[in-house]
C-alpha positions as CSV (number, residue, x, y, z in Angstrom):
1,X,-9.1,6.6,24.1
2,X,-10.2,10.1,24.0
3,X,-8.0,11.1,27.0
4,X,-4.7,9.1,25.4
5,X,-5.0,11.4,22.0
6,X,-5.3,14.7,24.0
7,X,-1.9,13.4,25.7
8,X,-0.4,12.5,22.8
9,X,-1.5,15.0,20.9
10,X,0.0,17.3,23.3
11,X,3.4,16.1,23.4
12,X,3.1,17.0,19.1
13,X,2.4,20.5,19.9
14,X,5.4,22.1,18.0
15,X,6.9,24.1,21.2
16,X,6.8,20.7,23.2
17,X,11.0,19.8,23.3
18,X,9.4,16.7,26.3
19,X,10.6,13.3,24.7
20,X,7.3,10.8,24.7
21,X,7.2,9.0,27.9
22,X,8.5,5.6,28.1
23,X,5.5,3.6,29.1
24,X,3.7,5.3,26.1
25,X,6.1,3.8,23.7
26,X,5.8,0.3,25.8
27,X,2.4,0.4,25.7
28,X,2.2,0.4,21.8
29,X,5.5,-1.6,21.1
30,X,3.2,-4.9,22.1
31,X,1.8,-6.0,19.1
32,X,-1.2,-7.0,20.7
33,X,-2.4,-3.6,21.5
34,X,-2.0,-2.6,17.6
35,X,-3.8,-5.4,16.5
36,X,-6.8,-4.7,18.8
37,X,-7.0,-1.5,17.7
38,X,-6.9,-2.2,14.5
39,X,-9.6,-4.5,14.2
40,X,-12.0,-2.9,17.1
41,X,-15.5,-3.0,16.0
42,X,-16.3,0.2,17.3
43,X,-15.6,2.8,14.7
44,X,-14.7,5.7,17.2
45,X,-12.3,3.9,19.2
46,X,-10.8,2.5,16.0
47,X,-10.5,6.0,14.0
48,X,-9.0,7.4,17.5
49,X,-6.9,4.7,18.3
50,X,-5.0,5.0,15.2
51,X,-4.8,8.5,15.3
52,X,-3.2,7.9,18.7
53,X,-0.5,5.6,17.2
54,X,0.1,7.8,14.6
55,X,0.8,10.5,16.8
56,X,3.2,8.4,19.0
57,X,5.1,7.8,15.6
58,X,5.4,11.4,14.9
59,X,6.5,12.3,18.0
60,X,9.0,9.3,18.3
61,X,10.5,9.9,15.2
62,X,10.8,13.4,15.9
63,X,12.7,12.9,19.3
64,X,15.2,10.5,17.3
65,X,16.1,13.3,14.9
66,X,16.5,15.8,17.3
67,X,19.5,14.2,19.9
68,X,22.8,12.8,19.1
69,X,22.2,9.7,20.9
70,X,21.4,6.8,18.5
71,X,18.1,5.0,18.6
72,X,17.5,2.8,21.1
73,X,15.7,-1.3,20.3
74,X,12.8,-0.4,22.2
75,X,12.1,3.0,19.9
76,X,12.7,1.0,16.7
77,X,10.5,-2.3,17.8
78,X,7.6,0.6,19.2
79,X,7.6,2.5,15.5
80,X,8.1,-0.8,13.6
81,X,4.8,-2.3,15.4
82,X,2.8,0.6,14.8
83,X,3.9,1.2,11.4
84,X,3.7,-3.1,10.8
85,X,7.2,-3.0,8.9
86,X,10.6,-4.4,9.8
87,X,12.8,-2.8,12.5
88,X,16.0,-3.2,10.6
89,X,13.9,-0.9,7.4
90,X,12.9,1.5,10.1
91,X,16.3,1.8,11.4
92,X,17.4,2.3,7.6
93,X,14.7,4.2,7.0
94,X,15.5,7.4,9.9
95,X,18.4,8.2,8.1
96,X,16.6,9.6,5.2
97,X,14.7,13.0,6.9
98,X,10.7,12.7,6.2
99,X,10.6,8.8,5.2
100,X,8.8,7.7,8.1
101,X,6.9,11.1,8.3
102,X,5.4,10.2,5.0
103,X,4.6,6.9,5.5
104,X,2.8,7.3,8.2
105,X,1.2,10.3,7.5
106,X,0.0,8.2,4.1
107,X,-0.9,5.3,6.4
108,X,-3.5,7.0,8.1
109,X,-4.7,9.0,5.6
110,X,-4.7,6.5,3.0
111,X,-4.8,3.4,4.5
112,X,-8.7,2.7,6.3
113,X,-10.6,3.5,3.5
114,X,-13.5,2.0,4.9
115,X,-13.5,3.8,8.5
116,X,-11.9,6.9,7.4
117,X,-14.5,8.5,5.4
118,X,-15.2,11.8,7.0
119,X,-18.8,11.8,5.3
120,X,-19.8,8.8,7.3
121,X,-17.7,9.7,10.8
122,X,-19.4,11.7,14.0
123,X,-18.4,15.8,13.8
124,X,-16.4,15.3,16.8
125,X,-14.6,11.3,15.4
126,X,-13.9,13.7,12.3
127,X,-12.2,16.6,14.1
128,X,-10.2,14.2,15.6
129,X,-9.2,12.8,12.4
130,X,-8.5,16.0,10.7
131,X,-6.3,17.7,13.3
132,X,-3.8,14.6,13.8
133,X,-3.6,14.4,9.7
134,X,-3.2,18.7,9.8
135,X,-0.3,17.7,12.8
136,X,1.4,14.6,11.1
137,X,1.5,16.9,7.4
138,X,3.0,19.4,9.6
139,X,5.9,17.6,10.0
140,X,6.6,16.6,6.8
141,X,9.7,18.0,5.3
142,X,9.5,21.3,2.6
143,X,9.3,19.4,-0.8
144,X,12.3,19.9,-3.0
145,X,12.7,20.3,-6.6
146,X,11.8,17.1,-7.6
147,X,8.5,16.5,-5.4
148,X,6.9,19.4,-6.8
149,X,3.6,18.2,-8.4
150,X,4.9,18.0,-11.9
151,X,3.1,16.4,-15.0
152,X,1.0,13.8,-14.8
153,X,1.0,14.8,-10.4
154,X,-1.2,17.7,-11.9
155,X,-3.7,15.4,-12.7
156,X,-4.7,15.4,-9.0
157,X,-6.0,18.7,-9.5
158,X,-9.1,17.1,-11.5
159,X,-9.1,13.3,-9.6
160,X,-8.7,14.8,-5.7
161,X,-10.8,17.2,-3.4
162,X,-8.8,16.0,-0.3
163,X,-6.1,18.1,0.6
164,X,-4.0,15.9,2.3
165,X,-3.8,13.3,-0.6
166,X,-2.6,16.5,-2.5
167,X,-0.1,16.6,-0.1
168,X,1.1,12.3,0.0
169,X,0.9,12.1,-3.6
170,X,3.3,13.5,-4.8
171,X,5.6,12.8,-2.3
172,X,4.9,9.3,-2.4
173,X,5.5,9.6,-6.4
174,X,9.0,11.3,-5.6
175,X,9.9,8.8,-2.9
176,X,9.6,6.2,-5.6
177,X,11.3,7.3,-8.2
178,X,14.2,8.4,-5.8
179,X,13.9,4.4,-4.9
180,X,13.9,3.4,-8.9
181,X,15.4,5.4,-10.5
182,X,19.3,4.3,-11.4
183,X,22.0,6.2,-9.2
184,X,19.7,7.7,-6.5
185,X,21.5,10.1,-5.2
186,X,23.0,9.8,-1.4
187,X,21.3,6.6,-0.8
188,X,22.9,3.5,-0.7
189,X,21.2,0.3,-2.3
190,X,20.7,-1.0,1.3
191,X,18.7,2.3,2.1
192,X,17.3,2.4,-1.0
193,X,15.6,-1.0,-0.6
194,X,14.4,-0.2,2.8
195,X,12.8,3.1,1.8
196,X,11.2,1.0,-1.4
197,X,9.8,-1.4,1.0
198,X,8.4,1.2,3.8
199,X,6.9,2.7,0.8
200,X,5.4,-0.1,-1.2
201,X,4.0,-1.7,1.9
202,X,2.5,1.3,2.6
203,X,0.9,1.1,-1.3
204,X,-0.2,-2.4,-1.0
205,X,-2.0,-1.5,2.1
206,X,-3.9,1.1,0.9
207,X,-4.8,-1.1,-2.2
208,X,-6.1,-3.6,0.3
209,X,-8.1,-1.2,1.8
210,X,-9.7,-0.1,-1.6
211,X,-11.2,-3.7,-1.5
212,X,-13.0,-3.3,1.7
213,X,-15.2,-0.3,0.3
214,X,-17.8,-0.2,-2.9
215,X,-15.4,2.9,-3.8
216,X,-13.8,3.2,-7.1
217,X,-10.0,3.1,-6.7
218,X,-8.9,6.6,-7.0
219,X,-7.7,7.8,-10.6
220,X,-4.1,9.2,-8.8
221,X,-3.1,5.6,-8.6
222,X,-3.4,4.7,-12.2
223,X,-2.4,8.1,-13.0
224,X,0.6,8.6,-10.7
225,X,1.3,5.3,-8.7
226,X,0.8,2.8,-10.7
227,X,1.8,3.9,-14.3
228,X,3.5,1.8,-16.3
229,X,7.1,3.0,-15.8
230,X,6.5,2.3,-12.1
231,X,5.0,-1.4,-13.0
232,X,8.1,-2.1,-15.3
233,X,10.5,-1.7,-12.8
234,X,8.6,-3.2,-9.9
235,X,8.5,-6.3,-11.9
236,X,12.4,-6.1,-12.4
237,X,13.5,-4.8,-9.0
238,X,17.0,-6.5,-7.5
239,X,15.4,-6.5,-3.9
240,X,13.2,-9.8,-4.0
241,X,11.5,-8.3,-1.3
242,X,10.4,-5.4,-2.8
243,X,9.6,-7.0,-6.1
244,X,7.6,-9.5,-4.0
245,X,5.4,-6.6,-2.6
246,X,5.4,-4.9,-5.9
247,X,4.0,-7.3,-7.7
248,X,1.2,-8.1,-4.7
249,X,0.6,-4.0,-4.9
250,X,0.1,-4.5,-8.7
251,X,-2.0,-7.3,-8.4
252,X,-4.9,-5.7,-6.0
253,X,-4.5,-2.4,-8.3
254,X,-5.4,-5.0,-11.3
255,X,-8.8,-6.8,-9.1
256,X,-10.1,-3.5,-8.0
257,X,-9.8,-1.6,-11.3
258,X,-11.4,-4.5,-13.0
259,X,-13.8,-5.1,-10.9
260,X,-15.3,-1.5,-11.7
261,X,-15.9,-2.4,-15.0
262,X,-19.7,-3.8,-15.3
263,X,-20.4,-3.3,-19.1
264,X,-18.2,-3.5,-22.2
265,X,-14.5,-1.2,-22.1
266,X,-13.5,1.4,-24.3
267,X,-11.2,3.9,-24.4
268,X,-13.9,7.2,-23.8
269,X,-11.1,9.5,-22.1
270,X,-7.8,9.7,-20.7
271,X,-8.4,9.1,-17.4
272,X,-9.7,5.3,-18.5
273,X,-6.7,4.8,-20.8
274,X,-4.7,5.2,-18.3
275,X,-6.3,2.8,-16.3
276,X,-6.2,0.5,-19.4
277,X,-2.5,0.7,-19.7
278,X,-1.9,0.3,-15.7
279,X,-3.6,-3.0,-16.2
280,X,-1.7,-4.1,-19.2
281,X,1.7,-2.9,-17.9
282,X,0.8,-4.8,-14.8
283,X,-0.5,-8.1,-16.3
284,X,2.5,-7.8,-19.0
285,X,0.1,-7.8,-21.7
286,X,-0.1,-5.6,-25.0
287,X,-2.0,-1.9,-24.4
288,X,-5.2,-3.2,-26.6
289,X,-5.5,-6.7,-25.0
290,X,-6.8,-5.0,-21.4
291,X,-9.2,-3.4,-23.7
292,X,-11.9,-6.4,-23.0
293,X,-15.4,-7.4,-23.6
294,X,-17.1,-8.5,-20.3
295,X,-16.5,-12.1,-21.1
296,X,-12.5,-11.0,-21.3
297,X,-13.2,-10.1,-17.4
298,X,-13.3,-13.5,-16.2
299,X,-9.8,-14.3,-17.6
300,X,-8.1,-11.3,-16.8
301,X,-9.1,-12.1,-13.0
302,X,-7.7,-15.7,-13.4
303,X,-4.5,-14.1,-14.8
304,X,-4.3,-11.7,-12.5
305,X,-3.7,-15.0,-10.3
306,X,-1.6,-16.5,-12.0
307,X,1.1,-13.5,-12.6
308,X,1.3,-13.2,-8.4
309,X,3.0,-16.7,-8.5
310,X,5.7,-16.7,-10.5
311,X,8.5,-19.3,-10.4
312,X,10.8,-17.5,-7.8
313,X,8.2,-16.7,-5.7
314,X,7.0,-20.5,-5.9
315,X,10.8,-21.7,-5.1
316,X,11.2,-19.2,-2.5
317,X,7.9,-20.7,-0.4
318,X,9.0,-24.3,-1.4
319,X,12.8,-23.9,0.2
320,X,11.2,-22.1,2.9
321,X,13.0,-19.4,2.7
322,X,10.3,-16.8,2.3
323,X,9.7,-14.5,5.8
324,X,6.5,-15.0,7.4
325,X,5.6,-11.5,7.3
326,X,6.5,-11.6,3.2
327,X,4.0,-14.8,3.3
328,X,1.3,-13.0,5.0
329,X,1.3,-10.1,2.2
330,X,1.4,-13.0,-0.5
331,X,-1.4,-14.9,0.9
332,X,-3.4,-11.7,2.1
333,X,-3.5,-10.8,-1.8
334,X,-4.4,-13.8,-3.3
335,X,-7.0,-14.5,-0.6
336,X,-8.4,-10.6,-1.5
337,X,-8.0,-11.3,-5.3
338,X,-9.1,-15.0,-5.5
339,X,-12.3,-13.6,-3.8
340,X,-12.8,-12.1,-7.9
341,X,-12.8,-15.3,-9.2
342,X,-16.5,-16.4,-7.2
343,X,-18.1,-13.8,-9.4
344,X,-16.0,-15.0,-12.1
345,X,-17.6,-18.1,-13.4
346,X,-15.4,-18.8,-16.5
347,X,-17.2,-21.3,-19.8
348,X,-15.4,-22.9,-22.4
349,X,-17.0,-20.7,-24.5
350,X,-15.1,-17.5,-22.8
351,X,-12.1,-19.7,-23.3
352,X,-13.4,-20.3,-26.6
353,X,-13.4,-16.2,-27.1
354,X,-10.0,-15.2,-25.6
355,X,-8.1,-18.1,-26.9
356,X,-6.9,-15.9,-29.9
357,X,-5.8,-13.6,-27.1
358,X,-3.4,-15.9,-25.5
359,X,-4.8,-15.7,-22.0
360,X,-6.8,-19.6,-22.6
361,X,-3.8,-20.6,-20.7
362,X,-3.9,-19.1,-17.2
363,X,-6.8,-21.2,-15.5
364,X,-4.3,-24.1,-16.1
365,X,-2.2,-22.7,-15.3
366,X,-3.3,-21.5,-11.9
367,X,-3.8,-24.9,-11.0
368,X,-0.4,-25.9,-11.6
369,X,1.3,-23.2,-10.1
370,X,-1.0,-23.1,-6.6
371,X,-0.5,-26.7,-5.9
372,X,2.9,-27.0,-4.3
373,X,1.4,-23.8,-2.1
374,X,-1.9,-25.7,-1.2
375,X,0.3,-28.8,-0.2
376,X,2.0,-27.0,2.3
377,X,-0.6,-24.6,4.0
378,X,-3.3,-25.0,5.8
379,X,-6.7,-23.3,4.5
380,X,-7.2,-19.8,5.1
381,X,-9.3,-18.7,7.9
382,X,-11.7,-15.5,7.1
């Protein structure tokens, strides 16, 4: 595996004008051989394995955007496999310089929480790491205007040591609000909803990454990712789609933050009140309600369910006309965030406590809305 990043890494060496070889890109268009990788046990061949298939990203997308000639099945199925996306938001997705150059760049970086700690990785495992993140930021386009790290972005000065998440933030944050924001400028809506999707699937996998690891969910996404004007218009997005995956991104931001909170919330400093609002805007509650007791934690978990099944979501599964791969996200984050609930052993007296609150009703809730999805699914296998 070793061997295969020197190659590939080679071919990414800026004076190289060689397209990738051909059985390279075969090689990692088989979904098989991502998969593997992907889940190997050994952390070493893991780490390098997707710092290989990052690299053959990079260099694919950069022989696309250098020719005339359009791109060619087997180069869209090879980057859409790799980058676990659909080949028609790929193709979309080329058209807008440094799209897929962020999201893979973010995907590696952001995206193995739990295998890419460079405190817990081998010298060499880490230098391996560091110069294909150094090679894949490299290729990112100059920020404009509007991706400067403005606002609430400076926060990252205080919530990130890593350079390279200094580098995907804000990108990410202008990528989004280029995708949300009302008359995006040279993008059409088609576009626009691929981009979105690239770039909340790559959001929602990072989030379910964050619940692999002990470690606190960085402050950026509260701060920058997930604020509330983000939330609102995830939850009102035309693109189903994208909605879908917002709301599945919202909901593992909601179980992780929550879960950090082992003794009684207040408001002590911005950072928190930030994370307070996220969860509101998110759970579509008023600011002070998602400032709980402990006892408030159970509930908020069991809504937290609840709001990831709303009624189009449920007549979309029922009709059948939801895509497997859309399913997969769906059941993926309930599975992760169901997995609060064990912990969660909700009284009538918490009941008793909340009802005042409103949220009494979500356990029932939860009941009524899961059933049509446990009548039609077979039971998850972990």
């Amino acid at each position: 595996m070793k061997n295969l990043w020197r190659f590939t890494r080679e071919f990414n060496e800026p004076q190289n004008s060689v397209p990738l070889p051909s059985y390279v890109r075969a090689a990692f268009t088989n979904p098989e051989m991502t998969r593997r990788i992907r889940e190997e046990r050994d952390l070493e061949v893991r780490v390098i394995g997707r710092c290989v298939g990052a690299l053959v990203v990079n260099k694919l997308a950069a022989d696309i955007n250098s020719r005339d000639i359009p791109v060619a099945d087997e180069e869209l199925e090879c980057l859409s496999t790799i980058l676990d996306t659909e080949t028609n938001d790929v193709r979309l997705c080329l058209g807008r310089p440094g799209t897929i150059e962020l999201v893979n760049l973010a995907s590696l970086a952001l995206g193995d929480v739990s295998s890419l700690r460079a405190d817990q990785m081998p010298l060499d495992m880490s230098s391996v790491l560091q110069q294909t993140l150094t090679i894949l930021s490299q290729a990112l386009p100059a920020p404009g205007n509007a991706e400067q790290p403005l606002d609430r972005t400076n926060a990252l000065v205080d919530v990130s040591d890593d350079k390279f998440e200094r580098v995907i933030v804000p990108r990410l944050r202008s990528l989004l609000n280029t995708c949300i924001l009302p008359g995006a400028p040279f993008l059409t809506e088609e576009v626009r909803a691929s981009c979105l999707r690239m770039c909340l699937k790559t959001l929602w996998n990072c989030g379910k990454a964050y619940h692999q690891t002990p470690d606190p969910l960085p402050s950026y996404f509260s701060l920058v990712l997930a604020r509330p004007e983000i939330i609102h218009h995830f939850l009102t997005e035309q693109d189903l789609v994208a909605r879908i995956m917002g709301c599945c991104f919202g909901a593992l931001i909601v179980s992780k933050l929550v879960d950090s909170y082992k003794s009684p919330i207040y408001v002590s400093g911005r950072v928190l009140n930030e994370e307070t609002a996220c969860i509101s805007a998110i759970l579509g509650t008023e600011h002070h309600e998602a400032l709980l007791l402990p006892h408030h934690i159970h509930v908020i978990n069991f809504r937290n369910v609840v709001s990831l099944i709303p009624d189009k979501v449920l007549n979309m599964f029922i009709a059948g006309g939801m895509d497997v791969a859309l399913l997969s996200i769906v059941r993926d984050t309930l599975y992760t965030i169901a997995n609060s609930l064990r912990d969660s052993v909700l009284t009538l007296g918490d009941l008793r406590k909340t009802r005042s609150g409103c949220f009494w009703k979500y356990p029932r809730m939860l009941c009524t809305r899961c059933a049509p999805i446990r009548s039609k699914t077979k039971p998850w296998r972990h």
